[in-house]
C-alpha positions as CSV (number, residue, x, y, z in Angstrom):
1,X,69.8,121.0,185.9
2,X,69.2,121.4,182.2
3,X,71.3,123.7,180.4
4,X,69.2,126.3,179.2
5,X,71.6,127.9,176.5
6,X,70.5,127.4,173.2
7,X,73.4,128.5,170.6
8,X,71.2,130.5,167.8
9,X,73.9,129.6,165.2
10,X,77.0,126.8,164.5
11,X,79.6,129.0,166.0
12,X,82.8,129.2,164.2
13,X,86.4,128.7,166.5
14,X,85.8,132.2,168.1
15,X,83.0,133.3,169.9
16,X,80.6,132.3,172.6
17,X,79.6,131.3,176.0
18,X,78.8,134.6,177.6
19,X,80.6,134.0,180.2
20,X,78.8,130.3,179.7
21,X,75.9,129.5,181.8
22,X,75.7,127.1,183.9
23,X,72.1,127.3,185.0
24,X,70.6,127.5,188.6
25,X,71.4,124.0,190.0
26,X,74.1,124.2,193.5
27,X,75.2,120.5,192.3
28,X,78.0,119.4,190.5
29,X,76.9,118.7,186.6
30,X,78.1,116.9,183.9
31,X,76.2,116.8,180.9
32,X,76.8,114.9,178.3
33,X,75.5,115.7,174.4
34,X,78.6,113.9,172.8
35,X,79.3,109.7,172.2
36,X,82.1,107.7,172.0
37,X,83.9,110.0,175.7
38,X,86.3,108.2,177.4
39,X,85.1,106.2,179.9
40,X,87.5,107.7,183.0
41,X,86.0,111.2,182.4
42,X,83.2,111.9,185.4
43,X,81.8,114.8,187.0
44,X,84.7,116.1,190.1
45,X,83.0,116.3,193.7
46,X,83.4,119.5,195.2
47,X,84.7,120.4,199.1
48,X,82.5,121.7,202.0
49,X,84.2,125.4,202.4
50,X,83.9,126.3,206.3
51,X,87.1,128.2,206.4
52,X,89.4,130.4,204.3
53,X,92.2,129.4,203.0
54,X,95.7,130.2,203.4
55,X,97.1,131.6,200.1
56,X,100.5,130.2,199.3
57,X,103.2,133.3,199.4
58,X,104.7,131.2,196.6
59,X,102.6,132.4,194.1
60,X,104.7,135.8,192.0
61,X,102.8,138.5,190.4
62,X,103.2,138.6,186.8
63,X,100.1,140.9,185.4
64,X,97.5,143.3,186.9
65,X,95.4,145.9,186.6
66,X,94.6,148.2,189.7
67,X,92.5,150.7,187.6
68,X,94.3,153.7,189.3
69,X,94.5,155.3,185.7
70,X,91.4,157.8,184.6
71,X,91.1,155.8,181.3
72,X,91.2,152.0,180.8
73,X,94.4,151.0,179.7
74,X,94.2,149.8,175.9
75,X,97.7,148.2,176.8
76,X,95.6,145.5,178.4
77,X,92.1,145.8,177.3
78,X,90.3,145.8,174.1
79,X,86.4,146.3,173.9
80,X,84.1,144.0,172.2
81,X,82.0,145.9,169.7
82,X,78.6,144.2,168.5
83,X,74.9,143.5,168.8
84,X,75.2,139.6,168.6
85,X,73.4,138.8,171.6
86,X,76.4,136.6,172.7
87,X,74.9,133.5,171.2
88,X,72.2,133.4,174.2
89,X,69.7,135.7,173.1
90,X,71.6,137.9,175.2
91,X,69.6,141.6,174.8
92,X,72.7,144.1,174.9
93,X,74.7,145.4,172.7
94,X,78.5,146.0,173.8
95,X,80.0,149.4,172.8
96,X,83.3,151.1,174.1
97,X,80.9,153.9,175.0
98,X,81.9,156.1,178.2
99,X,79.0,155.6,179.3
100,X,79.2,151.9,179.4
101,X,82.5,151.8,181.0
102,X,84.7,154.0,182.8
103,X,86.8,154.0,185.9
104,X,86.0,156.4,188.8
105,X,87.6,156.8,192.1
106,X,90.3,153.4,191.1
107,X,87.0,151.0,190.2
108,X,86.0,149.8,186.2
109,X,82.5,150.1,186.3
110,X,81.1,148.6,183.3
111,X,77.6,150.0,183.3
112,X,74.3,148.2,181.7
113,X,71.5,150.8,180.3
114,X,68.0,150.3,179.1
115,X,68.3,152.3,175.8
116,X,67.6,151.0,171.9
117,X,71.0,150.7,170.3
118,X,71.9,149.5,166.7
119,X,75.3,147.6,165.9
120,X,77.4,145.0,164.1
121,X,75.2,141.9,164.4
122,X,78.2,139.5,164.6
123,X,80.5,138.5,166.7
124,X,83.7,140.6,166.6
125,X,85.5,137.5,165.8
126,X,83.5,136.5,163.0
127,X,84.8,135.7,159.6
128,X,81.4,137.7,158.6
129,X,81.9,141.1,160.9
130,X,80.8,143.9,159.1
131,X,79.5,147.4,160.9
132,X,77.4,147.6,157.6
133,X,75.6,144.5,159.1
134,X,73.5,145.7,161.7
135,X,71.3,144.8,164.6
136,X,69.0,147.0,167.2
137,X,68.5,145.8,170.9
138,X,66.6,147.1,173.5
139,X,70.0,147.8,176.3
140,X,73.4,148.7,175.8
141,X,76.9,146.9,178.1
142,X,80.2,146.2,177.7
143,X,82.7,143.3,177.1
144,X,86.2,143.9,177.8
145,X,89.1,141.1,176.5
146,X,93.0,140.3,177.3
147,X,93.1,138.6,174.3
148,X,97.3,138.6,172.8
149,X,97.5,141.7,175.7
150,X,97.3,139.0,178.4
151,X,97.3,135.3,177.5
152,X,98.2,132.6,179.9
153,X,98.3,128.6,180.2
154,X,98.0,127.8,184.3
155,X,98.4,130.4,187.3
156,X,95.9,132.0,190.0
157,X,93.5,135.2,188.5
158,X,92.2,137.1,191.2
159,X,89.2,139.9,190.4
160,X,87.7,141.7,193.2
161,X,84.0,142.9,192.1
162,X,80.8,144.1,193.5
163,X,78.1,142.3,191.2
164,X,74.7,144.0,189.8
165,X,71.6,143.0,191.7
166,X,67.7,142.8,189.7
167,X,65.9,140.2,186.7
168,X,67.8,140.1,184.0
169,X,71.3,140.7,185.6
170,X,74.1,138.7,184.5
171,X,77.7,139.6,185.1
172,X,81.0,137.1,184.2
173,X,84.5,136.9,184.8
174,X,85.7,134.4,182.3
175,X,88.1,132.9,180.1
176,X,88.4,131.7,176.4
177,X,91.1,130.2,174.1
178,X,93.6,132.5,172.5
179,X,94.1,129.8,169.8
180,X,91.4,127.8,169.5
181,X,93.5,124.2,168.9
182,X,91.2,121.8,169.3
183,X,88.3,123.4,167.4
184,X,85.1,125.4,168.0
185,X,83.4,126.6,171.1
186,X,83.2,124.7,173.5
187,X,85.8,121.2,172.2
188,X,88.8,124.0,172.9
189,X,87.2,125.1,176.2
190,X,85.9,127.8,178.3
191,X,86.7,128.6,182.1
192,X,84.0,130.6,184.2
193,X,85.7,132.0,187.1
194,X,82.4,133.5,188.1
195,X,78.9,134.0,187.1
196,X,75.7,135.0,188.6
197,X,72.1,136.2,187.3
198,X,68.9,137.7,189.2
199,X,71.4,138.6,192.6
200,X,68.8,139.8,195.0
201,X,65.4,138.1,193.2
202,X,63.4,135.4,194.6
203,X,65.7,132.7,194.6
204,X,65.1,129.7,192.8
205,X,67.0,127.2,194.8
206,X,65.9,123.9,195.8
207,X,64.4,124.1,199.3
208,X,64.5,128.7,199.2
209,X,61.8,130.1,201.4
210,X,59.5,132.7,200.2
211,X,61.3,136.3,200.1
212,X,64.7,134.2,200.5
213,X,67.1,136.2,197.6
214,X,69.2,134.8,195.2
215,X,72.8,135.0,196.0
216,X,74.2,132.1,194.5
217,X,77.7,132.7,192.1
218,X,78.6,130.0,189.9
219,X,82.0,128.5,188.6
220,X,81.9,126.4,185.5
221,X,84.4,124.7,183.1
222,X,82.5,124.2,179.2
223,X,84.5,121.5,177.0
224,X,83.4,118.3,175.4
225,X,83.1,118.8,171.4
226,X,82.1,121.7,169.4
227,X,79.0,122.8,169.7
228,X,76.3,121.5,169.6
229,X,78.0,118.4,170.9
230,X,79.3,120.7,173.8
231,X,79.1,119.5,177.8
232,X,79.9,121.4,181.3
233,X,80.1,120.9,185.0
234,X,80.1,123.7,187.4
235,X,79.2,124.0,191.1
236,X,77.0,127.0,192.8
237,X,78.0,128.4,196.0
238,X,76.3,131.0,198.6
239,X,78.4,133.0,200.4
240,X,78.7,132.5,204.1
241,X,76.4,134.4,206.6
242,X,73.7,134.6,204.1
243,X,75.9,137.7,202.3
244,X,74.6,138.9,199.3
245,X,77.2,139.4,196.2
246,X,75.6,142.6,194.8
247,X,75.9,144.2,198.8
248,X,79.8,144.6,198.8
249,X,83.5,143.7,196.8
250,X,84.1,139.8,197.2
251,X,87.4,138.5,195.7
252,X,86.3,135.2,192.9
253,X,90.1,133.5,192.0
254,X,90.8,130.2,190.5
255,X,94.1,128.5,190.9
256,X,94.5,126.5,187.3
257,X,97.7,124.0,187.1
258,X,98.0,121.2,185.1
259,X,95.2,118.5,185.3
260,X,93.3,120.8,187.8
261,X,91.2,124.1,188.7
262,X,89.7,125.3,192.0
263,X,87.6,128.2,192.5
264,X,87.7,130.4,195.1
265,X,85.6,133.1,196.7
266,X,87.4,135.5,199.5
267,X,89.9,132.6,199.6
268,X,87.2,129.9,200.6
269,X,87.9,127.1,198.4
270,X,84.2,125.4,197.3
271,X,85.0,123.5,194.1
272,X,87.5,121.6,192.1
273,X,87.4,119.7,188.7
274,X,90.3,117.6,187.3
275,X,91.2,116.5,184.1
276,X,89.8,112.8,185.1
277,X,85.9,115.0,184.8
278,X,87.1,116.8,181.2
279,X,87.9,115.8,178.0
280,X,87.9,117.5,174.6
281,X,87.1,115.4,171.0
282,X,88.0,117.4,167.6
283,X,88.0,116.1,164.2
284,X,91.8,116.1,162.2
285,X,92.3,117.3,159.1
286,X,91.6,113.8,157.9
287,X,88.0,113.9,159.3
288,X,89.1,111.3,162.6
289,X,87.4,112.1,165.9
290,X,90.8,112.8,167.8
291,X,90.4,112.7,171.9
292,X,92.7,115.5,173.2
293,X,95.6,113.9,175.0
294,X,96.3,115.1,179.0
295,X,95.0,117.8,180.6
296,X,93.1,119.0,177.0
297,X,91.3,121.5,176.4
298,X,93.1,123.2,179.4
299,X,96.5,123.2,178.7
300,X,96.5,126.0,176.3
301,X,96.5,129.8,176.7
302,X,93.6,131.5,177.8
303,X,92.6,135.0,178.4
304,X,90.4,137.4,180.7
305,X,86.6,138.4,180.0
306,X,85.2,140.8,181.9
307,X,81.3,141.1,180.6
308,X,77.9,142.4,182.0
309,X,75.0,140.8,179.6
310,X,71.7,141.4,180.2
311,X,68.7,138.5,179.6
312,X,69.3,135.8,177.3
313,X,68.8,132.0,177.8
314,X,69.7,132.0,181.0
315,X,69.1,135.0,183.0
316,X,65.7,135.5,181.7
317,X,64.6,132.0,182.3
318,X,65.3,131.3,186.2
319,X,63.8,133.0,189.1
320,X,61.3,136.0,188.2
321,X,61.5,135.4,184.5
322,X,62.6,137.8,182.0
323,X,63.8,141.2,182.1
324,X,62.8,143.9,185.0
325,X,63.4,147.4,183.0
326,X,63.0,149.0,186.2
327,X,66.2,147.9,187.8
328,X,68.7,149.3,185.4
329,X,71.1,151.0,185.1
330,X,73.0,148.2,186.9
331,X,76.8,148.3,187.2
332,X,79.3,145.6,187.5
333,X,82.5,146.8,189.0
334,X,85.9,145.8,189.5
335,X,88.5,146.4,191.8
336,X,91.1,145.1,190.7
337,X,92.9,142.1,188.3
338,X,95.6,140.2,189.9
339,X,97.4,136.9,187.7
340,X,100.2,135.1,189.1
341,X,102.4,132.4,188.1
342,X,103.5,129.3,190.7
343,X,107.2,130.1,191.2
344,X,107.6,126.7,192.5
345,X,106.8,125.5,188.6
346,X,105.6,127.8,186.5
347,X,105.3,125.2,183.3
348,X,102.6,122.8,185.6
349,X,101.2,125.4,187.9
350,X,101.3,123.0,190.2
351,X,103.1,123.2,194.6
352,X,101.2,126.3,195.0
353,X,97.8,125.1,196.0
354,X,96.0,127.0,198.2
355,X,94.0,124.4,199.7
């Protein structure tokens, strides 16, 4: 699979991924831009899921959000404001419009629309964020952030959501560095809990029939060096019984402890990567390349994206190609937000598998 993201500028320690994109392959990938990587680091195998999984009662709530309120709660959330595309040629701007996002009947339902809307053209996060500086895209979304409301290094994140179906479609639960310590997207990391683009198109999957739909959600880890020396590995899974994400709520989770990550869907376990497939490689303040010791880039605190883009480099480039106006407005919504810490050790994250 070849990694169709193409960065449109050198991203500074904030921004990007989208949630990520990890392209349309079901296989395992580990691409490699950068030189000089440790030669232990290789690409993880993933499991055969046939059965769901037991979750271990030893796991404690520490943070959720059932969206029983009739207003988001700001406590917990802040909205992403911009027309930056996202860094994939994403074509959405994100607003904290109502009409974006809003909870009805207990669900967040952030809501894509085809409408021209101007906005900052950078990145929240950018040094160079100005609402003077504007851009105009052809559809509006949202991004919604626990960044310092909800910041956490290891535990299981559990969303429940009912994904947006048509060309063009791409909704992600995520997660990015709070601090940034080892440098620029991607050397300090990026964890894609889920992903998925086109739900419901012709599916582009080696072997797919004619009329056979796409269904396939991803789950991705992005590390390596900054960018454009970035790498990532993920692994696609369809759902059993030839469900359809975008028909019905399915619960994505990963459990993340030190040295590992698994990714779940309705507590079927159908990946794993481990520290011995990562690595991360910054430069000091002396200009050394510096290889991350242990478990780096994942041994820091990350927190919750919850995003609906629309297009960009790798929605629009797999299955139909480009963007079907007529399928929107689309809605990604979300149950609920569970994170819990391992009460067995909550500093490693680790004899609470659910495996």
């Amino acid at each position: 699979m070849q990694h169709l993201t193409l960065f449109l500028i050198a991203c500074s320690m904030t921004l990007l991924g989208c949630g990520g994109g990890s392209g349309n392959d079901t296989t395992n990938i580990s691409t490699t831009l950068a030189t000089d990587i440790p030669s232990d680091h290789a690409s993880e195998e993933s499991q055969d899921p046939t059965t769901a999984s037991a979750v271990n009662n030893q796991w404690q709530l520490i943070w959720q959000d059932e969206f029983t309120d009739n207003t988001i709660d700001l406590n917990k959330w802040s909205f992403e404001v911009n027309c930056f595309g996202g860094g994939n040629d994403e074509q959405q701007c994100y607003t904290d419009r109502d009409d974006n996002t809003f909870i009805e009947q207990g669900i967040l339902k952030i809501v894509a629309l085809k409408e021209n809307f101007t906005g900052p053209a950078a990145h929240d996060d950018d040094a160079n964020y100005n609402p003077k500086n504007t851009r105009t895209l052809p559809y509006t979304s949202a991004r919604l952030r626990s960044k310092n409301k909800g910041d956490w290094t290891f535990g299981r994140f559990e969303i429940s959501a009912k994904l947006p179906q048509g060309q063009g479609t791409w909704p992600a639960i995520w997660m990015l560095p709070t601090d940034w310590a080892y440098g620029g997207w991607a050397g300090s990391g990026e964890i894609d809990i889920m992903e998925a683009v086109n739900l419901k198109t012709q599916s582009d999957e080696a072997g797919a029939s004619s009329g056979q739909e796409e269904s396939r959600i991803h789950g991705t880890l992005h590390y390596g060096r900054a960018w454009p020396e970035n790498v990532y590995s993920g692994e696609g899974f369809n759902l059993p019984d030839g469900v359809n994400p975008a028909d019905g709520f399915h619960e994505y989770a990963i459990e993340w402890q030190a040295g590992e990550i698994r990714w779940y869907v309705d507590d079927i376990h159908f990946a794993t990567q481990r520290e011995t497939g990562w690595y991360s490689q910054y430069m000091n303040d002396e200009g050394l390349l510096i290889n991350g010791e242990g478990s780096a880039p994942f041994d820091q605190k990350f927190h919750l994206l919850l995003n609906f883009a629309v297009g960009g480099a790798w929605a629009a480039n797999v299955n139909e190609k480009g963007i079907d106006d007529s399928v929107f407005p689309q809605s990604l919504e979300i149950d609920y937000v569970r994170v819990y810490e391992c009460s067995v050790s909550p500093l490693t994250g680790a004899g609470c598998e659910t495996m």
